[in-house]
N, C-alpha and C positions, 0 to 999 in steps of 0.2 A: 552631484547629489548622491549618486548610489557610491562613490572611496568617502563622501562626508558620512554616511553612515557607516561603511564597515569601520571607517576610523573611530567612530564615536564606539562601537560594540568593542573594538581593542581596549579603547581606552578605560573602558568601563570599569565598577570595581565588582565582586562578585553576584550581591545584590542586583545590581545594574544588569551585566549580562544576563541572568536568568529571569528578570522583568522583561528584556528583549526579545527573547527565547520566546516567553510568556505570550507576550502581545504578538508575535507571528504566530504560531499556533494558535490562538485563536483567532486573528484573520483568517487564516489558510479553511479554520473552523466552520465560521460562518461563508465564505465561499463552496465547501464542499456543500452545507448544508443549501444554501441556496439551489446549487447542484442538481442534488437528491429532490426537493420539490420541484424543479422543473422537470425531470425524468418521470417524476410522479404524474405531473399534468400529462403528459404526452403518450403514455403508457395505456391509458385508457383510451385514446385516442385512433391508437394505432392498432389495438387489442380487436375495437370494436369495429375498427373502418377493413381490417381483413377478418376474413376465414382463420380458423385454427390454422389449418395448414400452410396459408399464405402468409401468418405470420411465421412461423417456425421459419419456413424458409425466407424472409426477412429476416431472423436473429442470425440464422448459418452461416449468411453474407455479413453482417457485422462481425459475427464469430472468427468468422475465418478472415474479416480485414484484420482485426485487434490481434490475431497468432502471426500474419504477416507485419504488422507495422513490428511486435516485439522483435521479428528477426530482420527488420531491415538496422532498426536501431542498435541493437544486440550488443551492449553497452556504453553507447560511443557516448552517452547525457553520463556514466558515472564518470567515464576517463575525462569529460570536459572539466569538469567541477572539479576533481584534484588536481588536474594539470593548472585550471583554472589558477588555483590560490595559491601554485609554489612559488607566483612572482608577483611581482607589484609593479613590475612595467605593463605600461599598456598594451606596450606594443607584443608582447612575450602573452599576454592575457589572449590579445584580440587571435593571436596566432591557435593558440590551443581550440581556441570556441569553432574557430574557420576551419581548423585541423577537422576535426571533428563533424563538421557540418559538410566539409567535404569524403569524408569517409560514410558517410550518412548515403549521399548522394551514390557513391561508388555502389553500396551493397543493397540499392535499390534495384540498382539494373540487373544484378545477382538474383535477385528475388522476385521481382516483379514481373518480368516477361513471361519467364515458364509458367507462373499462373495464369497470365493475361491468355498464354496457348494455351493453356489444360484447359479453359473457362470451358468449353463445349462437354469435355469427360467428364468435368468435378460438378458442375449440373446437373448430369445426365446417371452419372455412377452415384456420386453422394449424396445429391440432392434426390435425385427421381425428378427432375423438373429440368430439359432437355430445352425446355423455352426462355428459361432464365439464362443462359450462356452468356445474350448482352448485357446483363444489371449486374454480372461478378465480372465482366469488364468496364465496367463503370465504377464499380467498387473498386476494383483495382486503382486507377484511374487517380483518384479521392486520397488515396495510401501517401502517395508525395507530399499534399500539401498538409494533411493530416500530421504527420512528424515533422513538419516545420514549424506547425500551431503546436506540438508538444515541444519541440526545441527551443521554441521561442518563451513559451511561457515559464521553463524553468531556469533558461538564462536569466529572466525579469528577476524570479524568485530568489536567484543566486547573489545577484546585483542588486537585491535590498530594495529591487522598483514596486513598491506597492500598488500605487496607483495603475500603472501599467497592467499589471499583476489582474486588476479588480478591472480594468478594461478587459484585457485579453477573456479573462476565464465567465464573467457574467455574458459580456457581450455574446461570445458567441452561444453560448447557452440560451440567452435568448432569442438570437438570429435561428436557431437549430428548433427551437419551440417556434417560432412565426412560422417559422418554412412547413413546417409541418400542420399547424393548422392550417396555413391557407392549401397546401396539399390534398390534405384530406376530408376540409369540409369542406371548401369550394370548386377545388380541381379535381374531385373524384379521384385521386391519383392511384397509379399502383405500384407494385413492387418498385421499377424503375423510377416512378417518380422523386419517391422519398429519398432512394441514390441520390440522384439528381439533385436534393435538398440540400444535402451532405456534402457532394461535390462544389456546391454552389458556396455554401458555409464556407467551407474548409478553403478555399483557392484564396476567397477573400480578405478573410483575417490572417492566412498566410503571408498575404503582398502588406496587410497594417503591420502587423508583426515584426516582419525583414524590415521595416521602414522605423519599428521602435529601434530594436537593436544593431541600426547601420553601425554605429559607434566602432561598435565589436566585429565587426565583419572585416577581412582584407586576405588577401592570396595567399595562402600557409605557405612557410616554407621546408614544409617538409624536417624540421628539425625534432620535432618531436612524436614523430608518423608512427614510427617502430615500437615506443615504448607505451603511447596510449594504446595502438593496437592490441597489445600483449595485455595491457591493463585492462583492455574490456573484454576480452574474449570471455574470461569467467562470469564476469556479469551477463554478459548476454546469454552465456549458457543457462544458470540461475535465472534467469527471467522467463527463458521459454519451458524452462522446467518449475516455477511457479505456476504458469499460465496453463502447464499440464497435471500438476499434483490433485486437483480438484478431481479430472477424472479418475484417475489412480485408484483415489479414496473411494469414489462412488463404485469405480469397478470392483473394488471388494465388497461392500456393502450389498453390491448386484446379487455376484456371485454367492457369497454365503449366507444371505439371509432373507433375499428376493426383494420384485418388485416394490412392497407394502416396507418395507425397510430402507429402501433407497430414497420413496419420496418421503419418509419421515425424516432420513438425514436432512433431505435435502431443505425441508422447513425447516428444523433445526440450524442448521449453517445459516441462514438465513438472517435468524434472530441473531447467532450470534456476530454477525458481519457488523452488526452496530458498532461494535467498539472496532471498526477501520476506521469510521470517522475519525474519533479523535486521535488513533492511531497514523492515518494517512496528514489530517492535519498538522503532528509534530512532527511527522517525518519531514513535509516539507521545509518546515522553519530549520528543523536539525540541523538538515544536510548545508546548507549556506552557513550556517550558523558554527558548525564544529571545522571545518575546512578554514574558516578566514580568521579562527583563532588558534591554529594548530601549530603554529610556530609561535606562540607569544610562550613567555616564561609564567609558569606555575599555572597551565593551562587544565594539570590533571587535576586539580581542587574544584576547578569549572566543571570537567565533564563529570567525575567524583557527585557532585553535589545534582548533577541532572540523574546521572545512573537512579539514585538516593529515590529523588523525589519522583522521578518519572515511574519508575517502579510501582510505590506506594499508589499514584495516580491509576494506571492500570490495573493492580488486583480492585482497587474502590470500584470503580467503575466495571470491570469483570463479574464480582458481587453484585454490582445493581442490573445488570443485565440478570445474572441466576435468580434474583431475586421476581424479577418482572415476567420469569420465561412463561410462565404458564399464561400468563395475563397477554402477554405480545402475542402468542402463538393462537390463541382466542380470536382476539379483535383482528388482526394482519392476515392470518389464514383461517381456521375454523376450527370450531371442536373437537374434529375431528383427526386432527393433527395435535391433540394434548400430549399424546406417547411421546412425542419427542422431544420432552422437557430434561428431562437424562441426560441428552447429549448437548443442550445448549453451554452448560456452566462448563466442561472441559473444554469442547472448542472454542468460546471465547479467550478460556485462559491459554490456549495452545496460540492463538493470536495475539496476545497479548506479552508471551515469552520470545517471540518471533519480533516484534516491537520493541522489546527490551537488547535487542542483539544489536540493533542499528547505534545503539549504546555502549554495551561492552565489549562490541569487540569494534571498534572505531581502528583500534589500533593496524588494525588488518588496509586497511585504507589508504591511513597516512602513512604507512611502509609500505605500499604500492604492491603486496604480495599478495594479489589479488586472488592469484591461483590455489591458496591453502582456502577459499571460499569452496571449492568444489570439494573437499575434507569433507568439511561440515556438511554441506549438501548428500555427500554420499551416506552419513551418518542417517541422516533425517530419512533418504529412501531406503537403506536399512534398516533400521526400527522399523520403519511402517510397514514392508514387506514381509519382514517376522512377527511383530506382535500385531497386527491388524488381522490376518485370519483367525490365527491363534484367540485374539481376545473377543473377535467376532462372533467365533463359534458356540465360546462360552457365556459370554452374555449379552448377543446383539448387538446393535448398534451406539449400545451406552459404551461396551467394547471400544470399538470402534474408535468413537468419539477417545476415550483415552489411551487408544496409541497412536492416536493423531498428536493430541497432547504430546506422549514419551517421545513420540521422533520427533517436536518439536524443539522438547527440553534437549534431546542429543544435539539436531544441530546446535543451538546456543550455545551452549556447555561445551562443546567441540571448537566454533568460532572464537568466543573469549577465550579459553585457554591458549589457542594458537594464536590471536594477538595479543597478550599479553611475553609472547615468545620471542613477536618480529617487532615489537614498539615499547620504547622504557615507560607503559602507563600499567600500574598495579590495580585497578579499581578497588573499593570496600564493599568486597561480594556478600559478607557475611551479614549487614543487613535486609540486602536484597533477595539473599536466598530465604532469611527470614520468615520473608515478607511474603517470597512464593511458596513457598513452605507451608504457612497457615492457610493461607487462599488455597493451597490443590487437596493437602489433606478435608478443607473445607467441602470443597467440590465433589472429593469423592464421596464424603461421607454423606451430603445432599443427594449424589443420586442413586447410591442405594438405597436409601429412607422414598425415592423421586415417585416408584410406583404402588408401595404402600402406604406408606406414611408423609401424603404432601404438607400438610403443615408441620409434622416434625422437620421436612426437608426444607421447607422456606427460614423456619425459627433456627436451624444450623447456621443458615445461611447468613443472616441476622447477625448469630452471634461470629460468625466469622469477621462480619463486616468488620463488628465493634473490638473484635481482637487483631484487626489492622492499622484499625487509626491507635491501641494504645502501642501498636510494635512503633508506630510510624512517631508518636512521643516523645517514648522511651528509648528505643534504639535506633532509629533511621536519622533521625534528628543528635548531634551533638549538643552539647551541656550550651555549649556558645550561643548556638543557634537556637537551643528552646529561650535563653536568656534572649536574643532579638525579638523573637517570635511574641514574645510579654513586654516587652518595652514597645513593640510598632501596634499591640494591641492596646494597650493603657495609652499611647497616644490619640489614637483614631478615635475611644471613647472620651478622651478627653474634649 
């Protein structure tokens, strides 16, 4: 079932593949979304059944599972998925996946003990709660089977198993919502309990999981150990330095403009984290999706035409975020968090340029030069180290927000031009810079109008939108293409 689909996505004609594209992203869409409402349910749940402080130290222990699971994995899910698609034997496939799962396994035991022994100091030192030592070894504990429910789920994803896909990701979603009701209304439970939930979840769907993908499973033989190795170290460096940029930003924000500025960001980022959705949901459909056509002939016209339109998709939706901030930040947090309307429209677009890179610089990928990723990275915490106080100091936290933006645009701009260096794919940048072009000048000029003039900044805002969809016409779209684009609409009315 899952080589009858990759075969049918080769075969496809351009059309065809980016209707495939289409309809996984938004599966992956509605799965996230489902997601997102079960968190919602739970959150009040868990908010109300501890103390402030008992939940805090309830998130710490999540916190600090989610920064060890990145470094047990610490690239070895991107090195599976290219090594994955350079063969088409099974037996060369199932090697890569098992490679990989067995290096997984290794850099567990690398990671996981010395916390399991620190658990009594990291308690006692960083928590201030010297009684928790047992439920951060329980947490611990939970980290194994946890990266196998994530290993497994994006094998599914890679394999085109849908179904599977919508078992793995609702199920346990909902087993992790049960567990915690009956937790917390009926079993009084505490800190440890909810562990317990977690551990309970995670073991479980791990053993269904191993038992979707036996297929793929068998003893590596070590032929390709070396080269995905080398191929993920950069990713996994990038990963744990994602999962830290967050504080980076806030620790400037701290530092130069105080408390009352940091939790304004920090609603701001907030609002603008909407658009990971649909940013997380193409990402996943992408990553399967650009891998298992990257050896077909005239494949750049395919990525060429996602660049195009995925672009276009992101500023729209960036704008409707800008447009709704002051309304989200109202009803979501309170009135009094209106100030940090400013900063919502550049960090979304600075997320949304970061989205855009999994795009043009693909090239970096399929030439396995994985290492010119940590260039770009060095870029992104360059800018944000020079212009993040600097613009801090002058104008706050709207500052802020836009050299978050600028280091975002440097990595980009830094990754595509170096794949375009190590891979023969050219992309057609010049309508996409376009595109980001009217969208950021859009943005800025919205929030300096943000704290005098908010209907003049939402009506910029507006007219940005409507000078995206004519860029998006006129020049994102080819002569060819607006000609399809009227022929499938005069049919449809027909």
């Amino acid at each position: 079932m899952a080589r009858d689909q990759e075969r049918r996505l080769i075969d496809a004609s351009l059309r065809g593949r980016l209707g495939h594209l289409s309809r996984d992203a938004l599966f992956y869409g509605g799965m996230l979304a489902v997601g997102k409402a079960l968190g919602i349910i739970t959150f009040p749940l868990l908010a109300r059944h501890f103390s402030v402080a008992e939940y805090g130290a309830l998130d710490f222990l999540v916190t600090l599972g989610t920064l060890a699971s990145v470094a047990v994995v610490f690239g070895q899910d991107s090195a599976m998925v290219r090594f994955y698609y350079d063969s088409d034997d099974p037996v060369r496939r199932a090697n890569a996946v098992s490679q990989a799962l067995v290096m997984k396994l290794f850099q567990m035991l690398l990671v996981l003990p010395p916390i399991w022994i620190a658990a009594p100091w990291i308690s006692a030192k960083m928590m201030g709660r010297p009684d928790l030592a047992d439920a951060l070894q329980w947490a611990v504990l939970q980290i194994p089977f946890a990266v196998i429910v994530n290993f497994v789920g994006n094998l599914l994803k890679w394999t085109f198993r849908r179904g599977a896909v919508f078992v793995m990701s609702i199920g346990i979603g909902i087993a992790q919502m049960t567990g915690i009701v009956v937790a917390t209304v009926f079993l009084d439970a505490d800190i440890r309990g909810i562990i317990m939930v977690g551990l309970v979840v995670n073991s479980t769907f791990s053993i269904i999981g191993l038992y979707l993908v036996r297929s793929h499973l068998t003893w590596p033989d070590g032929a390709d150990r070396r080269e995905m190795l080398v191929f993920a170290v950069p990713y996994g460096i990038l990963g744990v330095a994602a999962a830290l940029a967050p504080n980076i930003e806030r620790g400037i924000a701290l530092s130069n403009a105080g408390p009352n500025a940091l939790g304004l960001y920090a609603a701001g980022l907030k609002v603008a984290a909407l658009l990971s959705i649909p940013a997380s949901a193409f990402q996943s459909a992408w990553g399967p999706f650009s891998y298992a056509l990257h050896r077909q002939e005239g494949v750049g016209d395919t990525y060429d035409a996602v660049l195009r339109f995925w672009s276009v998709t992101l500023c729209v939706v960036a704008l409707g975020v800008g447009i709704s901030a002051e309304w989200l930040l109202i009803t979501f947090a309170s009135p009094k968090y209106v100030e940090a309307v400013g900063v919502v429209m550049p960090l979304t677009l600075g997320m949304a340029v970061i989205s855009v890179e999994s795009v043009s610089a693909i090239g970096i990928g399929l030439s396995k030069r994985s290492l010119l990723l940590l260039i770009s990275q060095g870029s992104y915490l360059a800018m944000l180290l020079v212009a993040g106080p600097s613009l801090v100091k002058l104008f706050g936290i709207v500052g802020l927000a836009h050299a978050v933006l600028l280091a975002h645009l440097a990595r980009t701009s830094v990754a595509t031009w170096l794949a375009t260096r190590v891979f023969p794919l050219v992309p057609r940048v010049r309508p996409v810079l376009l595109v980001f072009g009217v969208t950021i000048a859009t943005s800025l000029t919205s929030s300096v109008l943000a704290y005098t003039h908010s209907a003049s900044a939402i009506a910029v805002l507006w007219l940005g939108l409507l000078a995206v969809c004519v860029l998006a016409w006129t020049v994102v779209l080819s002569k060819t293409e607006r000609k399809t684009a009227v022929m499938q609409f005069g049919l449809k009315r027909r």
